[in-house]
Backbone as CSV, one residue per row, in Angstrom:
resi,resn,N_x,N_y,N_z,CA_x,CA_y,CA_z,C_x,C_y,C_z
1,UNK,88.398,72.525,130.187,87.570,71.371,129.981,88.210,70.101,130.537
2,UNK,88.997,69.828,130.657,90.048,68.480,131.026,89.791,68.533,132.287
3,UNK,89.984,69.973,133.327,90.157,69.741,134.393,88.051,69.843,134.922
4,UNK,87.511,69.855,133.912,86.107,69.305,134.350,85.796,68.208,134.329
5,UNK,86.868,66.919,132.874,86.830,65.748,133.303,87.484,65.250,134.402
6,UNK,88.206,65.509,135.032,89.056,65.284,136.121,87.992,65.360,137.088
7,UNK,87.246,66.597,137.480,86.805,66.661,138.523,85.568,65.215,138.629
8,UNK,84.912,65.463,137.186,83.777,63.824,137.414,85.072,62.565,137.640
9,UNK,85.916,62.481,136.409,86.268,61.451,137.166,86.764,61.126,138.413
10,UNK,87.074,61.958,139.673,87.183,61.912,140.609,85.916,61.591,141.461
11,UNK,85.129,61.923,141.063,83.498,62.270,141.692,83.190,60.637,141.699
12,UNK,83.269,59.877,140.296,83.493,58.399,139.877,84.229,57.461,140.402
13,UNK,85.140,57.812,140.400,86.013,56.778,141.048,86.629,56.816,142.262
14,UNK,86.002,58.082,142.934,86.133,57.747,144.301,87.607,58.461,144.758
15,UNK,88.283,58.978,143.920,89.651,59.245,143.867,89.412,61.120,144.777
16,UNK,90.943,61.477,145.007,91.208,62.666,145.038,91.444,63.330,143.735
17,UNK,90.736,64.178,143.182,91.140,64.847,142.136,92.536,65.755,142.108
18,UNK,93.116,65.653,143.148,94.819,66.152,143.016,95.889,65.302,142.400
19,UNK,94.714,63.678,143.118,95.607,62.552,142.089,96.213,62.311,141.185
20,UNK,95.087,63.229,140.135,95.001,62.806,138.437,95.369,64.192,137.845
21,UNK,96.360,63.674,137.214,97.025,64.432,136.054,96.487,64.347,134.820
22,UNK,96.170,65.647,134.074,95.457,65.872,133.105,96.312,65.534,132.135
23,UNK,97.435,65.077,131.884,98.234,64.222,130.654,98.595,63.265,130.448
24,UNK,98.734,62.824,132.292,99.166,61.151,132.139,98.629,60.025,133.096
25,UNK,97.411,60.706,133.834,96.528,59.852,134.733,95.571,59.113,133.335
26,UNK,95.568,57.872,134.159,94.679,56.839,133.165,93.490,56.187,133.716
27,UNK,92.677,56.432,133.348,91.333,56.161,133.587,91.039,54.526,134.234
28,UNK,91.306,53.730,133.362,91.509,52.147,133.996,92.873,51.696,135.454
29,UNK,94.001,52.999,135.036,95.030,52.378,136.376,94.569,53.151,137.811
30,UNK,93.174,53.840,137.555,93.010,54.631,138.367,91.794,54.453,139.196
31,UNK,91.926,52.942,138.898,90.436,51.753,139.179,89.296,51.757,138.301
32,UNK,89.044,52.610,136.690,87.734,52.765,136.049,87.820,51.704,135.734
33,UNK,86.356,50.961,135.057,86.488,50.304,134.362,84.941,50.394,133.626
34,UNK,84.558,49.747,132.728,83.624,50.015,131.442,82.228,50.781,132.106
35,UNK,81.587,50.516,133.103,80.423,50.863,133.222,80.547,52.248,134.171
36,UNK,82.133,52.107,134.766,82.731,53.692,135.091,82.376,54.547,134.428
37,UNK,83.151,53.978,132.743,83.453,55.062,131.808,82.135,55.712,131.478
38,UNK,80.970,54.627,131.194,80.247,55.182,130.713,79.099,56.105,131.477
39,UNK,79.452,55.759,132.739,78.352,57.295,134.397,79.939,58.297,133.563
40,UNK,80.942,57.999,133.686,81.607,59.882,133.980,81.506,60.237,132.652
41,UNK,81.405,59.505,131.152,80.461,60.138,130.227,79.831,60.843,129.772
42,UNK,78.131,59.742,130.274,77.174,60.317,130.863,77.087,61.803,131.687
43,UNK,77.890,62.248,132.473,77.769,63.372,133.641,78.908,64.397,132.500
44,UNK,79.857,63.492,131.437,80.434,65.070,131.334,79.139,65.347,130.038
45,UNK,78.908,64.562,129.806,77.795,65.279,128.399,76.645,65.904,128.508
46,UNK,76.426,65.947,130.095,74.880,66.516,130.785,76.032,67.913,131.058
47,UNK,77.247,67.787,131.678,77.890,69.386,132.025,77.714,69.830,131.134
48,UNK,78.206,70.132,129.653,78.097,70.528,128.753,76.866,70.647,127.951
49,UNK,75.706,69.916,128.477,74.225,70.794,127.889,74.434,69.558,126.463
50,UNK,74.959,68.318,126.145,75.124,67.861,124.859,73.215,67.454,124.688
51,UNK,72.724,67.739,124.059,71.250,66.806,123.639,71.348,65.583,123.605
52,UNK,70.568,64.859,123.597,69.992,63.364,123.157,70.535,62.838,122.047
53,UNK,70.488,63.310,120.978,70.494,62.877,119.673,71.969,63.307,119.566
54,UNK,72.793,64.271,119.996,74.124,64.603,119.349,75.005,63.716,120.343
55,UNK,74.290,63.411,121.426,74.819,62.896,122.897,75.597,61.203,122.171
56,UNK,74.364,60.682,121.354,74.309,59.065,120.956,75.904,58.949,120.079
57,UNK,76.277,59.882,119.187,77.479,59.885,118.323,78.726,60.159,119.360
58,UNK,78.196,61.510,119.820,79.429,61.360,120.810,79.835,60.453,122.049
59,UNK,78.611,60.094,122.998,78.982,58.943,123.492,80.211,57.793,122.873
60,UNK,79.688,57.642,121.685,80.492,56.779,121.148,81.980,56.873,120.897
61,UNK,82.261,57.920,120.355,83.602,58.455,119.896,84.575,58.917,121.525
62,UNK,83.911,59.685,122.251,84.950,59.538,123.634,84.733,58.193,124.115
63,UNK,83.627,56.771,124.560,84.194,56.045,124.933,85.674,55.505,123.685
64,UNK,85.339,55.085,122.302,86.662,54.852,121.646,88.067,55.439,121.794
65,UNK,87.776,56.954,122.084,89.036,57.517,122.505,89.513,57.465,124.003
66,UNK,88.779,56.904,125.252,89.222,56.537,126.402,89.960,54.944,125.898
67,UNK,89.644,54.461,125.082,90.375,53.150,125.058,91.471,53.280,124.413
68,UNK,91.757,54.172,123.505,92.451,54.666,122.828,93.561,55.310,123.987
69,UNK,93.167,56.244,124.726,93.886,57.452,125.427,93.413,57.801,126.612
70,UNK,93.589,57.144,127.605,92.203,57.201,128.925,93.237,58.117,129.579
71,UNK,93.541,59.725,129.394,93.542,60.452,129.799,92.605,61.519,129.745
72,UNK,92.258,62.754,130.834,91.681,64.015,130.844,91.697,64.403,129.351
73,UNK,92.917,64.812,129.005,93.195,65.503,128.401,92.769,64.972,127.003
74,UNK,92.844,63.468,126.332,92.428,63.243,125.461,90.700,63.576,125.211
75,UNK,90.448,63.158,126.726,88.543,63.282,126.629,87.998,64.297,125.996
76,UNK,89.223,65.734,126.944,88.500,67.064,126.602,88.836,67.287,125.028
77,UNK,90.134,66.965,124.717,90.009,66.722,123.242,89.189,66.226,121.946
78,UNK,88.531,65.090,122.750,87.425,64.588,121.849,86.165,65.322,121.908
79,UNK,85.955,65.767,122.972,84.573,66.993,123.069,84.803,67.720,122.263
80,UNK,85.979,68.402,122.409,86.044,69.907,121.580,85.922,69.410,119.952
81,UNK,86.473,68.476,119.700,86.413,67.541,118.150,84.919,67.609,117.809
82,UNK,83.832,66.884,119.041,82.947,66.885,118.983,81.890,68.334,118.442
83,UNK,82.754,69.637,118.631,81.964,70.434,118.628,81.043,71.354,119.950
84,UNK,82.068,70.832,121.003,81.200,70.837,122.140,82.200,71.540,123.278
85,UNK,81.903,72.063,124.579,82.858,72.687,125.464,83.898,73.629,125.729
86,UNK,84.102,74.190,124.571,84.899,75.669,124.286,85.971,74.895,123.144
87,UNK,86.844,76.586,123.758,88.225,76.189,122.068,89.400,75.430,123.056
88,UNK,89.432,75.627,124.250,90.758,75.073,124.693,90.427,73.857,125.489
89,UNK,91.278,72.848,125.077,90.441,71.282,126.411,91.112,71.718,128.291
90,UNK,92.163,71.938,128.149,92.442,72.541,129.447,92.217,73.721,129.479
91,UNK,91.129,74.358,129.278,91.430,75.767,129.431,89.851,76.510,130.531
92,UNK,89.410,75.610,131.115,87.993,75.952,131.827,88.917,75.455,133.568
93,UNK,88.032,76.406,134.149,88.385,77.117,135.512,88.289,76.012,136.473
94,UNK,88.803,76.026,137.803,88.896,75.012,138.504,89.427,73.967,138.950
95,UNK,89.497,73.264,140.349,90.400,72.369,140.434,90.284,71.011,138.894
């Protein structure tokens, strides 16, 4: 899952996704900034199939935890918290 946020946020910010390290790449030093956060969001909560209505809570809680922790790895953490994207945050296939 981490390395699926990686891949949007690359898709977002324009970056190489070899760039970003899933423990210590940071979302804002990596040019995001607020209306970033909220398109690569948006796109990871449509990957994952989140609904409308479960979408509105969680929206909320990963943007707090990107301000909190604007790494991959925290994001995929907050999904899985969420209830959402499997059992492991790094553990889905792909660059």
């Amino acid at each position: 899952m981490a390395r699926t946020v990686r891949r949007i946020w690359a898709d977002v910010l324009e970056v190489d996704v070899a760039s970003i390290d899933l423990h210590h790449s940071d979302f804002f030093e990596l040019g995001g900034y607020s209306l970033l956060a909220l398109q690569s969001i948006g796109r990871l909560l449509a990957e994952y199939g989140v609904d409308e209505v479960a979408s509105v809570e969680l929206e909320g809680a990963l943007l707090n935890r990107l301000f909190e922790d604007a790494t991959p790895m925290a994001q995929a953490e907050c999904l899985v918290a969420g209830g959402h994207g499997g059992a492991a945050p790094g553990g889905d296939a792909g660059p």
